[in-house]
C-alpha positions as a printed Julia matrix, in Angstrom:
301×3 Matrix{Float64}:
  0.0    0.0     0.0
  2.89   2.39    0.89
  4.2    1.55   -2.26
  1.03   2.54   -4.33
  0.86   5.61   -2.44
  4.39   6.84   -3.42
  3.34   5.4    -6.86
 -0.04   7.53   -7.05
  1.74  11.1    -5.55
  4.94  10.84   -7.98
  2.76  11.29  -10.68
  1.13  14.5   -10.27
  4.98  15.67   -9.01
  5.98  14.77  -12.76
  2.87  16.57  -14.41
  3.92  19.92  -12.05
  7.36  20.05  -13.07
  6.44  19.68  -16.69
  3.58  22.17  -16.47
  6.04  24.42  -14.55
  8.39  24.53  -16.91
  5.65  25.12  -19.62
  4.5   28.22  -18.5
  8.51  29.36  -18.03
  8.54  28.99  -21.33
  5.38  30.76  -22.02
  6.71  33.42  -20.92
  8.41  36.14  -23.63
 11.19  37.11  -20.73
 11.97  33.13  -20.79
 11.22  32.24  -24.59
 13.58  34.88  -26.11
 16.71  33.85  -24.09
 16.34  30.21  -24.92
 16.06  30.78  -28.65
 18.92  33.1   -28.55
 21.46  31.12  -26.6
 22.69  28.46  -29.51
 23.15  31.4   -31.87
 24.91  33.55  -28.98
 26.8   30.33  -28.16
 28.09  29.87  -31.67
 29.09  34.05  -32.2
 30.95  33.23  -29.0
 32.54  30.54  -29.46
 33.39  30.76  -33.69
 33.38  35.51  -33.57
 34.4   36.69  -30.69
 37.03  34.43  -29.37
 38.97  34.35  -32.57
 38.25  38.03  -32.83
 39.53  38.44  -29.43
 43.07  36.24  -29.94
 43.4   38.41  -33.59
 43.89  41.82  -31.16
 45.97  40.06  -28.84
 47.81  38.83  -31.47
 48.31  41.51  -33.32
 49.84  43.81  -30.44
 52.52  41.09  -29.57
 55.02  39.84  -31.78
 53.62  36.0   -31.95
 55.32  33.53  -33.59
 54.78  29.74  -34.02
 56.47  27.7   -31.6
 58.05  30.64  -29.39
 56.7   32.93  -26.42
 54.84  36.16  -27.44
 55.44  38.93  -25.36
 53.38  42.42  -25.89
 54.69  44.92  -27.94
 51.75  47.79  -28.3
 51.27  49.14  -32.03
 54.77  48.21  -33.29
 53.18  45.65  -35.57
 51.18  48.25  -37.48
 53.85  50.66  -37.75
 56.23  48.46  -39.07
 54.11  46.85  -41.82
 54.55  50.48  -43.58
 57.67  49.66  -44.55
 57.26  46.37  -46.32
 56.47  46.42  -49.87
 54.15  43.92  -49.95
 51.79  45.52  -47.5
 51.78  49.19  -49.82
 50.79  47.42  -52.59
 48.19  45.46  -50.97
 46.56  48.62  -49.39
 46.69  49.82  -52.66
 45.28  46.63  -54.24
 42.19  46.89  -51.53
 40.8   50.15  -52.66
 41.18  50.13  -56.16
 39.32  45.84  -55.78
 37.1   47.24  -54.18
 36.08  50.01  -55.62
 36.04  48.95  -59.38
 33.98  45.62  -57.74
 30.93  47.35  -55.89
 30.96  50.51  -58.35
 30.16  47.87  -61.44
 27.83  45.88  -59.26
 26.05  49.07  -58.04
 25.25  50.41  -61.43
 24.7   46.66  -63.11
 23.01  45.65  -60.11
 20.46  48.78  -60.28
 20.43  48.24  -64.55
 19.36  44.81  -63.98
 16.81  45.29  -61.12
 15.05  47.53  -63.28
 14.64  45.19  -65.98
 13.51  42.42  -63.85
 10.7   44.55  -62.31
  9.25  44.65  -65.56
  6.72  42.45  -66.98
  8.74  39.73  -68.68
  7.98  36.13  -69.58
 10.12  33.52  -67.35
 10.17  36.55  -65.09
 10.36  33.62  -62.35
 13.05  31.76  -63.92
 15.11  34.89  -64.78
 15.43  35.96  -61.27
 16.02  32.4   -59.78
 19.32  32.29  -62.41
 20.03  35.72  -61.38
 20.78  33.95  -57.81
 23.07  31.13  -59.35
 26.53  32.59  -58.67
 25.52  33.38  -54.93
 24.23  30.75  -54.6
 27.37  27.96  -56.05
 29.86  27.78  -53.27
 32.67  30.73  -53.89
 35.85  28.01  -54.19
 33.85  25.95  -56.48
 32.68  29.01  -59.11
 36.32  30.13  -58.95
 37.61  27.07  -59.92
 35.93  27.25  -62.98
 37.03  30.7   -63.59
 40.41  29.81  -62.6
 40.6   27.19  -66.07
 38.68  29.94  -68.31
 41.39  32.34  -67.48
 43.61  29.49  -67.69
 47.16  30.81  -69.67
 46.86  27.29  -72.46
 43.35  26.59  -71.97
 41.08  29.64  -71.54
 37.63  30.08  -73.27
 37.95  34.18  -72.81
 40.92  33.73  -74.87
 39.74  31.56  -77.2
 36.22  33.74  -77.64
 38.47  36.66  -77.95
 40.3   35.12  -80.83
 37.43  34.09  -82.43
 35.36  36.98  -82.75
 38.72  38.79  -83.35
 38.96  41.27  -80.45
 42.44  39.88  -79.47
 45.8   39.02  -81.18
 47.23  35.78  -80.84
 47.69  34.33  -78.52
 45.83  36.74  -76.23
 46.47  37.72  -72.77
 48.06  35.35  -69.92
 45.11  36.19  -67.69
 46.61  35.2   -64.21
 50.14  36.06  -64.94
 50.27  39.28  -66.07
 50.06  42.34  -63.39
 46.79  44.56  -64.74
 45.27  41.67  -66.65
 45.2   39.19  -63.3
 43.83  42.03  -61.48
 40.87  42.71  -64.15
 40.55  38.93  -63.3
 39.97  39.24  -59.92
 37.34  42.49  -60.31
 35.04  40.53  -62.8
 34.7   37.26  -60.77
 34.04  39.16  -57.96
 31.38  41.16  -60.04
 30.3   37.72  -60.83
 29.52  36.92  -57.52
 27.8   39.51  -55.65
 26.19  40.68  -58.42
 23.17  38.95  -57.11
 23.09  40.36  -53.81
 22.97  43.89  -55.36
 20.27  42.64  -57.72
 17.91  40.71  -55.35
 17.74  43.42  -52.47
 17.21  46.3   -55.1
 14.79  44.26  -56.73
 13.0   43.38  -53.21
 13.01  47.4   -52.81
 11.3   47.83  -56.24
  8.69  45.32  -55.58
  7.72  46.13  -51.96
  7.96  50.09  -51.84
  4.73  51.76  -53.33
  5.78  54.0   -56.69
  4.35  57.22  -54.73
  7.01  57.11  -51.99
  9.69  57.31  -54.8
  8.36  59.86  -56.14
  7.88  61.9   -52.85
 12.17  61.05  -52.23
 12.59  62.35  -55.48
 10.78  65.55  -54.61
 12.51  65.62  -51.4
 15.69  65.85  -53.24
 16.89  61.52  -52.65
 19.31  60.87  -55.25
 20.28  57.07  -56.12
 22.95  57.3   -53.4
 20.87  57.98  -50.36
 18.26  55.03  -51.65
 20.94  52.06  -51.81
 23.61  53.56  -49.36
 22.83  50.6   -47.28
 23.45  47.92  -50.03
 26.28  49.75  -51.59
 28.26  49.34  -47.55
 27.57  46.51  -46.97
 28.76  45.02  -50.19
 31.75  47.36  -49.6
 32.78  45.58  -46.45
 32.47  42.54  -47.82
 34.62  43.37  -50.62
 37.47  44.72  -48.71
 37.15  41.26  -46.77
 37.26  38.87  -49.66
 39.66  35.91  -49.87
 38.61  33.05  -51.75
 38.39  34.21  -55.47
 41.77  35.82  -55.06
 43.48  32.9   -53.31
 42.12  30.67  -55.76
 42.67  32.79  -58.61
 46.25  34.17  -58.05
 47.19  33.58  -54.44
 48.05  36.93  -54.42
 50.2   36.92  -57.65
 52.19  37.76  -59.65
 54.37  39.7   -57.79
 51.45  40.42  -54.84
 49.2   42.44  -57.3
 46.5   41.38  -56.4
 46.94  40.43  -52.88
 44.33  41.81  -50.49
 44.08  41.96  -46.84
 42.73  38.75  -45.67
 45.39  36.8   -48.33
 48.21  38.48  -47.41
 47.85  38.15  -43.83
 47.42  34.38  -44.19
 50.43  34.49  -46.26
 52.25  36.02  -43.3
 50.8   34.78  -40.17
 50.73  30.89  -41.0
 53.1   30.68  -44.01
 55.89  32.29  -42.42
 54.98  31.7   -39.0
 54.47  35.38  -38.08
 51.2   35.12  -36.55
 51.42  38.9   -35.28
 52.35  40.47  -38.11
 49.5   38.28  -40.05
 46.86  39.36  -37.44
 47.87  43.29  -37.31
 47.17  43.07  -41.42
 44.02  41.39  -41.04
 42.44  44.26  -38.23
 44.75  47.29  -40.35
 40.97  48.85  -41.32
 38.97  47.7   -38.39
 39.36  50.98  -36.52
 38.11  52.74  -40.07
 35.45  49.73  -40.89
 34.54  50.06  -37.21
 33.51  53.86  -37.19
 31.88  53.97  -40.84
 29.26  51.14  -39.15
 28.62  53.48  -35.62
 28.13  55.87  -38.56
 25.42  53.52  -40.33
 23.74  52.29  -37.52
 23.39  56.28  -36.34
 22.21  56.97  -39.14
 19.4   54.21  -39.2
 18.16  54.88  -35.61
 17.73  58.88  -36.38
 15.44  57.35  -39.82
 13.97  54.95  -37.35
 12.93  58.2   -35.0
């Protein structure tokens, strides 16, 4: 009997905790923080930590295998007088702004089509998302063997339709040309993303509130500033078509940040060097997105 008893009284116990914990997570003060947590988890664990090490890093003079002792902003300052590094900075702003100026305009051009009534209008757009969608090292790849020196199709359409002289340009090997490279596969690539969000803008905003920005004075700039930075940080971050492509080559033209700095920090071993090139435009990236988001809370209000 004193067995049935504890039997009979565990039971509503169970049905208390469970309905306890039910109405926890009823709550909004409850729900929110357990939704959040794995993604919080993950930004800790895979952002922040790594971002963390990359600053302490970068302020010591780390190197595989030895003791790293801190040594404040030496790091940056030095990197001013390597060669390399000038004509990577260099290499950053004019990859980056060739890539987002082409994708602004095409990316506006072709939005503007696609809004129109057009048959496979569907089927267009879901092609449009192709190269964003195809993994980045993959796409490249392929680009890598059409700009191939021996066996590349640009060269051989060139030829053919006769708007290059034999043999044509060694794509990847030559300083300007491997550079153009670069620029148009990165076009390539987040052309979509330009394409899609305008699009989304054109589709969802009425026609009249256009027209009243226009009034207002709203030139193209102010209505796709936020696509046209974001892109832009992106851009200055890329890696994988260029250390596919070229690896930085020939002769680091078209190294950027993020392939140079691997080049240093875990090819030669200099991890402090390598992480002071990789956070060289944080401080500037940093303040143009207090700027942004400053700028969207006083639009907000």
């Amino acid at each position: 009997m004193a067995i049935g008893r504890v039997g009979v009284a565990a039971v509503p116990a169970r049905v208390s905790l469970r309905a306890r914990v039910g109405n926890l997570l009823d709550r909004e003060e409850w729900l929110g923080p357990v939704f959040v947590s794995p993604a919080l988890f993950l930004l800790l664990l895979l952002v922040a930590y790594p971002f963390c090490m990359a600053l302490y890093f970068s302020v010591s003079n780390a190197f595989i295998g030895r003791p790293s002792h801190f040594i404040g902003i030496r790091n940056f300052v030095n990197l001013w007088g390597s060669d390399a590094f000038r004509q990577t900075f260099q290499n950053a702003f004019v990859f980056t702004g060739a890539a987002v100026g082409f994708k602004l305009v095409l990316g506006l051009s072709l939005a503007m089509i696609l809004n129109q009534p057009l048959w496979f209008k569907r089927l267009i757009r879901g092609a449009v998302l192709l190269p964003w969608v195809i993994p980045t090292a993959l796409s490249t790849l392929g680009w890598w063997w059409m700009f191939n020196s021996l066996y590349s199709v640009v060269n051989w359409t060139g030829l053919a339709l006769g708007l290059m002289d034999p043999p044509g340009p060694n794509w990847l090997g030559q300083r300007y040309y491997a550079m153009t490279a670069v620029v148009v596969v990165n076009i390539w690539r987040g052309l979509p993303f330009f394409v899609i969000t305008i699009l989304a803008g054109l589709v969802s905003i009425p026609r009249e509130l256009y027209e009243a920005a226009e009034a207002d004075g709203a030139g193209p700039i102010a209505r796709f500033w936020h696509v046209t930075l974001f892109s832009t940080i992106f851009t200055f971050s890329d890696f994988n078509i260029v250390f596919v492509l070229t690896h930085g080559g020939p002769i680091n033209s078209t190294h950027l940040f993020a392939t140079l700095a691997r080049q240093v920090g875990l090819e030669t071993g200099r991890i402090g060097e390598g992480a002071a090139i990789s956070l060289y435009l944080f401080p500037v990236l940093m303040i143009v997105v207090w700027a942004q988001l400053r700028f969207v809370r006083k639009q907000a209000y």
